[in-house]
C-alpha positions in Angstrom: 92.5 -22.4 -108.7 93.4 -24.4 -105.7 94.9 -27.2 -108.8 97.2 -24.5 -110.1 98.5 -23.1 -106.5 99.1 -27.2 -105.7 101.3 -27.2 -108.9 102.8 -24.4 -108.3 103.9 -26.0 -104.5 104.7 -29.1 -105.8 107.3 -27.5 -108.4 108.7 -25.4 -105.6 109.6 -28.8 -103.4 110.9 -29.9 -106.5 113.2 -26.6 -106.8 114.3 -27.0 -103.4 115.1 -30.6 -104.1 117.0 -30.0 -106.7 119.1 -27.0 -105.2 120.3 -29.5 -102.2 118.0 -27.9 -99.8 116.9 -31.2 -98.4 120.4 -32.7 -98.1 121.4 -29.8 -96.3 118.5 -30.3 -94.3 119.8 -33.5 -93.8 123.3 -32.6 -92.6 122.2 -30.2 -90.0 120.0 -32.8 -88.6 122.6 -35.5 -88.2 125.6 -32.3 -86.6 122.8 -30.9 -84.4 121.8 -34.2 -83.0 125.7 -34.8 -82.1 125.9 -32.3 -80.8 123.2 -32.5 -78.7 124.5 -36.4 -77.6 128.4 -34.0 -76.4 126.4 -31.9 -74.9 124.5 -34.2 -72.7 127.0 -36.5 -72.0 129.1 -33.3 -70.8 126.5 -32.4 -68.5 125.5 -34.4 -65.2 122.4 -36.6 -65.2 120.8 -33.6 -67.8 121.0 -35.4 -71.0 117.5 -35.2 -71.9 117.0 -31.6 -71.3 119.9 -31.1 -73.6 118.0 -32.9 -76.0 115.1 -31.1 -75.7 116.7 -27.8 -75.5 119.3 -28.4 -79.2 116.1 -29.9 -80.9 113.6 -27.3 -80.4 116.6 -24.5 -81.3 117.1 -26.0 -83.9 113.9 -26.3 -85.4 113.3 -22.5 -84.5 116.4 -21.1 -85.3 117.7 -23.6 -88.5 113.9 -23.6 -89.7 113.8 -20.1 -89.8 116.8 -19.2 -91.5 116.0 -21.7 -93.7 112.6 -19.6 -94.8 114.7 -16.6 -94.9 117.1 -18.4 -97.5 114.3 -19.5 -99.7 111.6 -16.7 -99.1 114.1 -14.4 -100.4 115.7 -16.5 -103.4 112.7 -18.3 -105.3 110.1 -15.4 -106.3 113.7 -13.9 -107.4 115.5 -16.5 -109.0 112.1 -16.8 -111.3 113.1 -13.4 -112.5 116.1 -14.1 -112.9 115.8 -16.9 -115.0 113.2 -14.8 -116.9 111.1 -17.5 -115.9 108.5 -15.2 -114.7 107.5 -14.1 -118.0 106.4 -17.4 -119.2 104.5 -17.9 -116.5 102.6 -14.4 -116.4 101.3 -15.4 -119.7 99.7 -18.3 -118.7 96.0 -18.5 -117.3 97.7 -18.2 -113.5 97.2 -15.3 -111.8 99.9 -13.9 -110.0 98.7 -14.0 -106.4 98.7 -17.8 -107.3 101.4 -18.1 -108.5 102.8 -16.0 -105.0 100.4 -18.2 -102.6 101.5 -21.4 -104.4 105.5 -20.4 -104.1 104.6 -19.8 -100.3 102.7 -23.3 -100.0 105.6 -25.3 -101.1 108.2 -23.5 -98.9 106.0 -24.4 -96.1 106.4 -27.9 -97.5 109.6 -28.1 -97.2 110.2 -26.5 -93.9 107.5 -28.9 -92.7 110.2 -31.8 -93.7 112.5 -29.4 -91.9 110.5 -29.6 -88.5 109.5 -33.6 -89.3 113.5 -34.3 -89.6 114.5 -32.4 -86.5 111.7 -33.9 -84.5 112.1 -37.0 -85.6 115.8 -36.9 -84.5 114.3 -35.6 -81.3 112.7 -38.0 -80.5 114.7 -41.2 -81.6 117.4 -38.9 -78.8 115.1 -39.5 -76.2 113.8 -42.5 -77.2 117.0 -43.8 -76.6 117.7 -41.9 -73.4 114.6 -43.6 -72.4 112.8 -40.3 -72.2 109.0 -40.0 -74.0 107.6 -37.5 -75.9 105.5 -35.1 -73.0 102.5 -33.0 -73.9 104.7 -30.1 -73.5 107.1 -31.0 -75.7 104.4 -31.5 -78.5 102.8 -27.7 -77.9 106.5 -26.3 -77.8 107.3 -27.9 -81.3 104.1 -27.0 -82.8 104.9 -23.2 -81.7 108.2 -23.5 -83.6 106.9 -25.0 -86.2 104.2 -21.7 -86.5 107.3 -19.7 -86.0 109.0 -21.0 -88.8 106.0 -20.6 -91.3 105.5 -17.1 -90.0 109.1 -16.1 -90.9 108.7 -17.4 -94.5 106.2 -15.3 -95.1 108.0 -12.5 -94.0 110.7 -13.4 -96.4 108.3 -14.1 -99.3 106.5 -10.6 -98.2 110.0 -8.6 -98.6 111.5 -10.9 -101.8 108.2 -9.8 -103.8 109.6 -6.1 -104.6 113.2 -6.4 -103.2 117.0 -8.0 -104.0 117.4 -11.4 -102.1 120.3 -9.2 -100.3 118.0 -6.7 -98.6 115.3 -9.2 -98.5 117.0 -11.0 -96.2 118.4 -8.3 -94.2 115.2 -6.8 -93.7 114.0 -10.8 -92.5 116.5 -11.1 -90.3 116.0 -8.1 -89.2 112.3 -8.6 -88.3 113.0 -11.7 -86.6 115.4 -10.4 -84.2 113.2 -7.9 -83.3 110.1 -10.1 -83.2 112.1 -11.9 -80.7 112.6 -9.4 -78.4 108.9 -8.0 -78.6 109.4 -7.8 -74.8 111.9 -5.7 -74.1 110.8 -3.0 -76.6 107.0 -2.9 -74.5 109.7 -2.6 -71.5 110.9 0.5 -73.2 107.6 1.6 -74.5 106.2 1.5 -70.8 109.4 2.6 -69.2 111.7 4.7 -71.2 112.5 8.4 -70.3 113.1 9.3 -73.4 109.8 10.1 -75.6 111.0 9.2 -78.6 112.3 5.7 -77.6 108.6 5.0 -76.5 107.0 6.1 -79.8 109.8 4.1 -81.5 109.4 1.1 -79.4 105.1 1.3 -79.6 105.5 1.8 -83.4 107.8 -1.1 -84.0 105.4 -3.5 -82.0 102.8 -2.2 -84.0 104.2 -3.6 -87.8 106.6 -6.2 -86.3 105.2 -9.9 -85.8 105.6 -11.3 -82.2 107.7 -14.3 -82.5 108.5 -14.4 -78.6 105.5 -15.9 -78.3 106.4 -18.9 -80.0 109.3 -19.1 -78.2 108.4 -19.0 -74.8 110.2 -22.0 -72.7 112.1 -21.0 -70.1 109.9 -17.4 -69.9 107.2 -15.6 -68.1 104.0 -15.8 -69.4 101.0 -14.0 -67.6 103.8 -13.7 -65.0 104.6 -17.4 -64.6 107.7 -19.0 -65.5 107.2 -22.2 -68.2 109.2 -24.4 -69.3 108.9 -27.0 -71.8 111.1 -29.4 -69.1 108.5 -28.8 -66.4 104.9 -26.5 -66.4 104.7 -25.5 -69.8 101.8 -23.1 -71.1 97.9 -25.1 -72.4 96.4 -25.7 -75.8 94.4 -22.8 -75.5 98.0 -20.5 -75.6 99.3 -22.8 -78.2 95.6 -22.2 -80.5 95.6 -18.0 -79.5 99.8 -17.7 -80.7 98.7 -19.8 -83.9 95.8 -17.3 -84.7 98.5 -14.3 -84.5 100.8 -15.9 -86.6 97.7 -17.0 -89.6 96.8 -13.4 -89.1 100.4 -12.3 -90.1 101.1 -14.7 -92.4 97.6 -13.9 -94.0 98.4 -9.9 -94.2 102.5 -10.7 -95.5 100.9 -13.1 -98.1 98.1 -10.4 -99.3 100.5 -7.3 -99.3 103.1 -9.2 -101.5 100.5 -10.3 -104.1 99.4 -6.8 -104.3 102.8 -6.0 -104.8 104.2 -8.3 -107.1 100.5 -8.5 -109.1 102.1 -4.5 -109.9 105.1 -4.8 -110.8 106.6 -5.5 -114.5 107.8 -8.1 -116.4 107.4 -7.4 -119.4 
């Protein structure tokens, strides 16, 4: 079993190989990285927050819209191939074939987050900045981030176009970034039904704020990735939200696609 979902990953960080995923990858590294190098020179004596700041954005926000992209297009562009119906006929059960499609996105996105930090690092290397403690939780929090978004997009892509897959993505990690301000509304609205909305949505909608939490209150302290930043023990407790997420997206969208027809 566990052979056949490898296989399955493997030929997916082939796919996205061969589709120019990686050389994209690539590209945004090198821009965000200038950018990052304007930025800091523009600002005064600041250079390796800047650094911190562009490289952990862009892990969060280029990593995740890089799981939106491929969530949403390679369970689909199987079908559309009319791949899928060689497959189905082989001893692999779908779920593996699902699990093993998700496994080698992670793959790739982990080459995503690698790059980036990577670049990060050389940036402050060269500043003559080191790597902190905090720096290492906050990249490991985007890097769960990242991982929890692609199973959102697998989740949708397994009964839905690659358009309103990753419309329905995007949408959830907009809103799964501003889980706070909907438990202010829950809490504090007038209106009723904006507090049964807001409770609801906080109910089905992963919490992605809590990977992205520098510069934010926490228990009603203030952390920051440049200064107090939050312990392991925050860093283990987010991680088990998103494996529980991920864990749920994953099984819903084998029940899914394990029902729907190819033939």
């Amino acid at each position: 079993m566990m052979g056949r979902i490898w296989a399955i990953a493997l030929n997916t960080f082939r796919e996205a190989a061969r589709i120019r995923v990686l050389y994209g990858i690539l590209v945004l590294v090198v821009g965000a990285n200038l950018l990052a190098i304007v930025l800091g020179e523009m600002s005064i004596h600041e250079q390796a927050r800047v650094a911190r700041d562009i490289g952990l954005a862009s892990i969060s926000f280029i990593g995740s819209m890089t799981a939106i992209f491929l969530g949403v297009f390679l369970l689909f562009s199987e079908v559309q191939r009319r791949t899928i119906y060689a497959i189905v006929t082989r001893p692999i059960a779908r779920w593996e074939f699902v699990c093993g499609k998700y496994l080698g996105m992670v793959l790739v996105l982990t080459v995503l987050a690698a790059l980036f930090t990577a670049a990060m690092v050389g940036l402050l290397a060269w500043q003559g900045v080191g790597i902190t403690g905090a720096l290492a939780k906050a990249i490991l929090l985007a890097w769960c981030e990242v991982v929890t978004v692609a199973a959102i997009a697998v989740f949708f892509s397994s009964f839905s176009s690659p358009f309103l897959s990753g419309i329905f993505a995007l949408a959830l990690f907009v809103i799964g970034r501003v889980t706070p301000d909907l438990r202010a509304a829950a809490a504090t609205a007038d209106a009723a039904w904006i507090r049964t909305v807001a409770r609801g949505t906080l109910e089905i909608v992963p919490d992605l704020h809590l990977f992205a939490i520098s510069g934010r209150s926490v228990d009603g302290q203030t952390v920051s990735v440049h200064g107090d930043f939050v312990g392991w023990g925050y860093v283990a407790s987010a991680a088990g939200h998103g494996l529980l997420w991920i864990a749920a997206l994953l099984v819903l969208a084998c029940v899914i696609f394990q029902r729907r027809d190819f033939v």
